[in-house]
N, C-alpha and C positions, 0 to 999 in steps of 0.2 A: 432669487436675485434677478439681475437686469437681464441676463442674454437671451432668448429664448430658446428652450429646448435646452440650455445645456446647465448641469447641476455642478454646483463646485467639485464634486467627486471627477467629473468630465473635466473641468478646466482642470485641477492636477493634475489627471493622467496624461492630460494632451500639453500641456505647459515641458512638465517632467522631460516629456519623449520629443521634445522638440527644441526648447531653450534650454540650455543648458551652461552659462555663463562659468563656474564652477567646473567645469566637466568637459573632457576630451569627445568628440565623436569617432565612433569608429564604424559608420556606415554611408554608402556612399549618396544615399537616396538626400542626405541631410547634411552632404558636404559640396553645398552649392559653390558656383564658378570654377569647382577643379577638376570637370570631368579629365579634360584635357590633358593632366597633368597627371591623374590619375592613371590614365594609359599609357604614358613613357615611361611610368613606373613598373605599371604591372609588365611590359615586353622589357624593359631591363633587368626585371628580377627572371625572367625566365631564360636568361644569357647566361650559361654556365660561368664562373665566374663574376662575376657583373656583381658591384655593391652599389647603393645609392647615398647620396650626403644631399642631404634637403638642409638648405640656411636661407635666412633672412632675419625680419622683423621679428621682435618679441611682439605676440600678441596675433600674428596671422593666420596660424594654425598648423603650425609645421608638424607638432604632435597629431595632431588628429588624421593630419592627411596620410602619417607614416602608418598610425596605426590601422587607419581604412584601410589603407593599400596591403597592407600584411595580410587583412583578414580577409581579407578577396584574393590576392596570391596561395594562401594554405587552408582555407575553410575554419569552422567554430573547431573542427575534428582535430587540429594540430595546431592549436591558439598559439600567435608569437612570443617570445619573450621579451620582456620589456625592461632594460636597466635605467634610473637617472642617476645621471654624474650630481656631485656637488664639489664644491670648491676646494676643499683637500684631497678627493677621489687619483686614485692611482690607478694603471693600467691593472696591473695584478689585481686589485680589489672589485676593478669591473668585470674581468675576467671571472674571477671567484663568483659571483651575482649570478655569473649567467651558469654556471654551472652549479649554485646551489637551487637554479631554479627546475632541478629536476628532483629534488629532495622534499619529501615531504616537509609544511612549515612547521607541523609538533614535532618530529626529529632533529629540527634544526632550533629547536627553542627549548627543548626540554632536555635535561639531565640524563643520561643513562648511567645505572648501575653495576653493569657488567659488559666483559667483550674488549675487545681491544684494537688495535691500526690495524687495518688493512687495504689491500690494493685491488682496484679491479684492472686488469689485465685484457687489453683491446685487442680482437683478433686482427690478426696478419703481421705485427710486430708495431704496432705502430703505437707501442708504448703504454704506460698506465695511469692510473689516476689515485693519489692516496685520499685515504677519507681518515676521519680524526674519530674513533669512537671508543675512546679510553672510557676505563671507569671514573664518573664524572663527567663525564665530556658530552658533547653535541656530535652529532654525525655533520660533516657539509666538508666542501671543499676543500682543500688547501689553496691560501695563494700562489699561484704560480711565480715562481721564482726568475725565468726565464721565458723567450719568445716560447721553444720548443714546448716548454711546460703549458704554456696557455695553450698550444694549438691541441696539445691532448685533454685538454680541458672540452674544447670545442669536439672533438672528435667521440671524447663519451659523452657527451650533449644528445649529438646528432644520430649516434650509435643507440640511443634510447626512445628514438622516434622515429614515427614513420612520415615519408615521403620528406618534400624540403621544408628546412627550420628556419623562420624568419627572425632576427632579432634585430630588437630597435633598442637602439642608443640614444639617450636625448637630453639634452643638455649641455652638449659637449662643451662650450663656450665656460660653463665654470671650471673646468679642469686650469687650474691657472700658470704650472710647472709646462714651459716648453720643452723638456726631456719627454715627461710624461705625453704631449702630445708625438713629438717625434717615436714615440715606440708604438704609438697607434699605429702614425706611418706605416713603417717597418712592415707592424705587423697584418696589417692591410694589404702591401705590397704582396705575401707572399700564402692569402687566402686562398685562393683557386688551385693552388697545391697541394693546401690541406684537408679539403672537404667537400664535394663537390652539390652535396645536399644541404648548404646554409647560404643562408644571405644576411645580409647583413644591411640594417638603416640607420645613417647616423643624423642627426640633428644639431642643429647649434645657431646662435644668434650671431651672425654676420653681415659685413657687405661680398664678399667671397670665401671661396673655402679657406683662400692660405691664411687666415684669419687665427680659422680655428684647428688647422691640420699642417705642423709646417712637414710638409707631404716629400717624401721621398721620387725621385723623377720616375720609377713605374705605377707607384702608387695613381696617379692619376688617370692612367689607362684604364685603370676599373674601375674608377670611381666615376658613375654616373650623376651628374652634380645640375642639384634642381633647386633653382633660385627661386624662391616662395614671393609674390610681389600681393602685395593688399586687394582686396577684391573691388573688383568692378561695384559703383553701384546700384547697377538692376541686378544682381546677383544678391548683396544688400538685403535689399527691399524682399527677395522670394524667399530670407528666412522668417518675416514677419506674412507676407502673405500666404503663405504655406500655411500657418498655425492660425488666420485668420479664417480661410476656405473650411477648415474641421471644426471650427467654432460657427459657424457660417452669419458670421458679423463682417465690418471691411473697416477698411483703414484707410483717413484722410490721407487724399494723395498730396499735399500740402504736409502732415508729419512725416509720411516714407520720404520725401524727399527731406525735410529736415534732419529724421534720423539717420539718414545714408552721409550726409554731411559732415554731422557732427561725429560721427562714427570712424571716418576717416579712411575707410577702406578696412577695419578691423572690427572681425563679429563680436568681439566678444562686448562690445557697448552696445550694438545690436541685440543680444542676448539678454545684457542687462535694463536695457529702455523697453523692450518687447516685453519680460516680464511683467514689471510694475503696470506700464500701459494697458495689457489686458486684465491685470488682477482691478486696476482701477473701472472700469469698461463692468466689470462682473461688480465689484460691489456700487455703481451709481442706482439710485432710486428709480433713478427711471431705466423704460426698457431702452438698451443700446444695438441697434444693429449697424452703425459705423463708428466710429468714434473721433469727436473734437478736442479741441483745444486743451480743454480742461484734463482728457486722458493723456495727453502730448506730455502736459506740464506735472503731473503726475508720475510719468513714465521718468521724465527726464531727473526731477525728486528722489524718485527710488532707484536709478543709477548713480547717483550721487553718494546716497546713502552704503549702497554697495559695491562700490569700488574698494578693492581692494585697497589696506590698509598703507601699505609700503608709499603707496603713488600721492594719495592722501596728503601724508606727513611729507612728503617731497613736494611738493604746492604749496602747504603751509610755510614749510621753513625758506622756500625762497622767495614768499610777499610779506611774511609777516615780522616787520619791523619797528623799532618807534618810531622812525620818520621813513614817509616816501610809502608807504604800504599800496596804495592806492598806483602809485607810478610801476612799481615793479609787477601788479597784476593786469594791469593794461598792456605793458611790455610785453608778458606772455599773450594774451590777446592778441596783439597787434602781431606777433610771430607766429601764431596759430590759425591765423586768417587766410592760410594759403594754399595749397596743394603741393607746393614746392616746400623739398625738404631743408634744400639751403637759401636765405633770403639774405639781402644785401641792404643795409639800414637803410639807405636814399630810397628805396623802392618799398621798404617798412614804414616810415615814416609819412612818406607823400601818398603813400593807398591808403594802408591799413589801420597806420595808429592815427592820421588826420581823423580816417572816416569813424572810429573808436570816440577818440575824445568830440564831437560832432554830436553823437550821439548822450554824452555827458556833458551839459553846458555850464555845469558850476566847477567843472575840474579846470585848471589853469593850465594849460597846452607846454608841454617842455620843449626844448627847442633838440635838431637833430643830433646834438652834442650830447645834449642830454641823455637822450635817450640810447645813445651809444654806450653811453657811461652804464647807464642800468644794464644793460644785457653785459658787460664787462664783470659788472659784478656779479650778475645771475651765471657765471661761470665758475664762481668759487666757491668752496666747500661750505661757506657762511651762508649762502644761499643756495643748498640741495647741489649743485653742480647740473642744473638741470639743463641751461644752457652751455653750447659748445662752439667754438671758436673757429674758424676758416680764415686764415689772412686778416687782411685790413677789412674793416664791415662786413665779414659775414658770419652770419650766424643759424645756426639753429639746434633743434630739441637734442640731446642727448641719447633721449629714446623716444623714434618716432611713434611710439604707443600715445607718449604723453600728449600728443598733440590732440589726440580724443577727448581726454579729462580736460584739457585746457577749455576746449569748446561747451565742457560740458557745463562747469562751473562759468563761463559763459552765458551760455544759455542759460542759466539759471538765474542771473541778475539782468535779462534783457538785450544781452549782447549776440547777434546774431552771428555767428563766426561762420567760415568757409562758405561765405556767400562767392567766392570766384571760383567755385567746384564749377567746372561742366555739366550739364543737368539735362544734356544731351539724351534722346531713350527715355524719357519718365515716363510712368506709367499712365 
């Protein structure tokens, strides 16, 4: 193939260990722009007591940074536990996860024949833990019925491992019962009493914590609260140049900058543009040691292609109409042209969607009324709810993730979007 020296067996290996769109990281050599962030984490898990709540953006990398961070706090030697919430999830059933995570998974899947309930008994008094292993039955936890029952849940967790136990929570934002969240509270409030070798990371999609935690007034004292914000983009650009250096090929500084764009501050289009890009770069007939246009447009193809499915169908169902098709995808356009997450039609309109239709001379220009009306509609369930409402004129994405794929199916028919990104630092 094109690259020189390196054999597709190389490109997998070094693609695999580097992009990984699909896949959490949990190392920090590969978790560019957070050193910083990194380290408020690791000296507040080492504050007796002390838990962490990482929120923001779907799509920034709250998981991967919680997960780095644990495995640099406790080594490979005492891996953390990791539970995800989903939308019916109960405190007790999370509780139960982390404590069936010290059970083997064939004893907790498999039937036993014989044997019966029993308790394991915590020294110093600090209570017990029943296990289920009737004839018939699975060995694992019971749900905790009660705060006190969860924290002996925690305490034989901890009681079974050495040094300190990090567990990450993640998801929090689908837990949807605000009960269930107030007993997190609760019981958050009242961790540094109960154990003093666990930490605890929790995760969730917000613009602040009281979002996702309606928090008890001590509960906040311990909670160390890291607001996750989209990466820089020269930070960007070094998960593509990193994977280029081991390939020892380079990348038109004209795509890093397009992909850092289009990308929106969120790797995971980064991941997915960087794949396609170099698999295209490997299979061109000729030899490639930087790559043009043609891998750009490629790249940006096979991100297309593998975006995930949910977002996809949310694009389609808010353009695809019998009438206006065309009006409501320029609309997103014209609201994906910015850096700002909330836009205000007069200032949509006279930048973004003028310079939009500008660029298409057979589209008939709707006037700003108009175009107020579309985004009114791109706010209702008929159309994905992808749009979201502020006052009089203002508008934007629902999930700032979206605003990626917008640019990207953009880009894909010639529409150059986040041309007023800063471009400040290129390389």
């Amino acid at each position: 193939m094109s690259m020189p020296n390196i054999t597709e067996d190389d490109l997998r290996k070094i693609l695999a260990g580097n992009l990984t769109p699909s896949d959490t990281i949990k190392t920090p050599e590969r978790l560019f722009g957070r050193a910083t962030t990194l380290r408020t984490i690791d000296r507040a898990l080492n504050s007796p007591g002390r838990q962490i709540f990482i929120y923001g953006d779907r799509g920034v990398g709250k998981t991967s940074l919680a997960l780095t961070a644990a495995y640099l706090h406790t080594g490979v030697e005492n891996m953390p536990i990791y539970v995800m919430c989903g939308r019916t999830s109960k405190f007790g059933e999370i509780i139960q996860a982390i404590g069936n995570s010290q059970i083997p998974v064939k004893d907790r899947m498999e039937t036993t024949d014989a044997g019966g309930g029993f308790t394991l008994s915590l020294p110093g008094g600090l209570g017990g833990i029943g296990f289920s292993g009737r004839t018939k039955g699975r060995a694992c936890i019971n749900v905790p019925q009660t705060l006190n029952e969860a924290y002996d849940v925690i305490r034989y967790v901890t009681s079974a491992r050495q040094g300190t136990t990090v567990i990450v929570i993640d998801e929090m934002e689908r837990i949807e019962s605000e009960g269930e969240r107030q007993t997190f509270a609760e019981f958050i409030k009242n961790l540094p009493e109960v154990q003093e070798n666990v930490r605890f990371i929790f995760c969730g999609i917000a613009q602040d914590v009281s979002e996702l935690l309606q928090a008890h007034p001590s509960a906040g004292r311990i909670l160390e609260n890291i607001k996750l914000e989209r990466l820089h983009h020269s930070d960007l650009w070094k998960i593509l140049t990193a994977v280029s250096e081991k390939l020892n090929v380079e990348i038109q500084q004209e795509s890093l900058i397009r992909i850092g764009q289009i990308s929106d501050g969120f790797p995971h289009y980064v991941h997915l543009i960087g794949e396609s890009l170099f698999w295209s770069m490997f299979d061109d007939p000729e030899e490639v040691k930087r790559s043009g246009s043609s891998h750009f447009r490629a790249g940006i193809e096979g991100a297309l292609q593998r975006t995930e499915a949910t977002m996809r169908a949310q694009y389609d169902k808010a353009i695809h109409k019998t009438r206006n098709t065309d009006d409501y995808e320029e609309a997103l356009w014209a609201l994906a042209d910015s850096t700002a997450d909330r836009r205000q039609i007069s200032e949509i309109y006279s930048s973004s969607y003028s310079w939009i239709i500008g660029k298409r001379p057979k589209r008939q220009r709707l006037t700003k009324d108009q175009l107020n009306q579309r985004y009114l509609s791109l706010r209702k369930e008929s159309h994905g709810r992808i749009v979201i409402g502020f006052g009089s004129g203002w508008f934007a994405f629902r999930e700032s993730i979206m605003r990626g794929y917008v640019r990207l199916r953009g880009e894909a028919k010639g529409i150059n979007l986040g041309r007023h990104l800063n471009t400040a630092g290129m390389p």
